[in-house]
N, C-alpha and C positions, 0 to 999 in steps of 0.2 A: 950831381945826379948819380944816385947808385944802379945799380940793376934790377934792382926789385921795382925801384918807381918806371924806371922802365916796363918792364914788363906789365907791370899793372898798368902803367897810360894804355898798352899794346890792349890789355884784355877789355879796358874798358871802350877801345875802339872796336876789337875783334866783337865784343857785346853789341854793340850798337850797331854794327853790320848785319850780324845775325838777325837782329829786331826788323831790319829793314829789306833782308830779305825772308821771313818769317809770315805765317798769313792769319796768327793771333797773337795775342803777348804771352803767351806760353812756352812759343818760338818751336813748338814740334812739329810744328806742320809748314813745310814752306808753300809758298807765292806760287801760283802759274806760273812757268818758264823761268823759273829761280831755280831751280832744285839743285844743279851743281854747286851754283853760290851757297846754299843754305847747307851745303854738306861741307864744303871747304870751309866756311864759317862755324858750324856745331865745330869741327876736329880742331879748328885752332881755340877757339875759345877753352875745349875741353884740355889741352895740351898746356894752355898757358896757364889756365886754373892747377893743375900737375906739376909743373915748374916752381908755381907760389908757393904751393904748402912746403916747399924745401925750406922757406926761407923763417916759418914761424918756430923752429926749436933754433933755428941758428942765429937770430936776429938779436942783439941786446935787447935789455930790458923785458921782450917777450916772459920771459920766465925768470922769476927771482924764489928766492929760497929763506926761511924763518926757522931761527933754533930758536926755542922756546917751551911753554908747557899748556897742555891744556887745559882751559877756565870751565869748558862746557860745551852744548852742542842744542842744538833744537831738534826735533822730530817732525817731521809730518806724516802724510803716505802719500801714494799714489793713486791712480783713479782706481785702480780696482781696489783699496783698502790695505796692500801690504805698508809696512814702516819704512820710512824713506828718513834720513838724518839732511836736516836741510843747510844749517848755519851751522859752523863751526868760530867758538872762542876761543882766542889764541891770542895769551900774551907772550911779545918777543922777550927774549933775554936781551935787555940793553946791558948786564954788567953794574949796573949800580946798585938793584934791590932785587932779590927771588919775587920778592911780594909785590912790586913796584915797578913796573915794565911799562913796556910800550902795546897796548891792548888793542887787537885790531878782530875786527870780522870779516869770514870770509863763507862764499858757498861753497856745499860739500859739490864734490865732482862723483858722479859714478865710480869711478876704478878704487876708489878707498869708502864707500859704502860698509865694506865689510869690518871696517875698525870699530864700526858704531854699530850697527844693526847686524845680527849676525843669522844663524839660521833659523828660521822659521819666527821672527822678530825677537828672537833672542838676544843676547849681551853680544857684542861684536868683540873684537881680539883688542879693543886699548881698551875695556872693562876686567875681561880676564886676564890680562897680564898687567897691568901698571898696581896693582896690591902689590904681585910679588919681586916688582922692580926695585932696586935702591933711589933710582934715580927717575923722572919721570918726565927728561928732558927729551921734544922731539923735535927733528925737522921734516918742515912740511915746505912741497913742491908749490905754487901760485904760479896760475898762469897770468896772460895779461888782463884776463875779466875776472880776476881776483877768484876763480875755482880754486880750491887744493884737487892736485892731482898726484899726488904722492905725500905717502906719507912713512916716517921711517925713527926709530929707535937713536938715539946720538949715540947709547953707551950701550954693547952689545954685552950682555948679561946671560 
């Protein structure tokens, strides 16, 4: 038993308290004569929920990293019509062929938007720089639902 399933059995009981002393499944409103319970209950659930996100950049496997180059990317937009890059193709460098890799997809995350789409749906910054690169080797950040969340140059040019 680590401490994270700890803490998570705790939240998911601290959850189900709350629920019960709650007077919709919304859980903002408490019960007749609960109101203490329902306020002890909102702070720990919100307290244990604050304790967990410590655990997803530090937990193994959470986040794994890809040197490799990129194949391609998709576009879509968003509701109001601006250009959103949705998929990203990224073959890994396994070491045996440039051309010949281990070929994976992944979604694009918000925080490297700006590599693919740039202002005003213009060319993003791996359009305008990978021409005048030698090399066009990159590593991208994967979190555990397969988003890139970083994305970065291997050879600094």
């Amino acid at each position: 038993m680590t401490r994270e399933m700890i803490l998570r059995n705790r939240l998911e009981m601290a959850s189900h308290n709350l629920m019960c002393y709650s007077e919709t499944y919304a859980m903002q409103t408490p019960k007749a004569d609960y109101e203490e319970q329902h306020k002890e209950a909102t702070a720990e659930v919100d307290i244990l929920k604050t304790w967990l996100k410590e655990f997803h950049n530090t937990r193994i496997g959470s986040v794994r990293e890809f040197i490799g180059h990129i194949t391609g990317w998709s576009v879509g937009s968003t509701y109001d019509g601006c250009p959103l890059a949705i998929i990203l193709y990224f073959e890994v460098d396994t070491g045996a062929c440039y051309l010949d890799g281990d070929r994976r997809i992944f979604e694009i995350g918000p925080e490297v938007q700006k590599w693919f789409v740039g202002e005003n749906g213009g060319c993003g910054s791996y359009d305008i720089e990978k021409d005048r690169r030698s090399s066009r080797h990159i590593k991208i950040t994967v979190d555990r639902i397969d988003y890139v969340r970083r994305i970065e140059w291997v050879i600094e040019e």
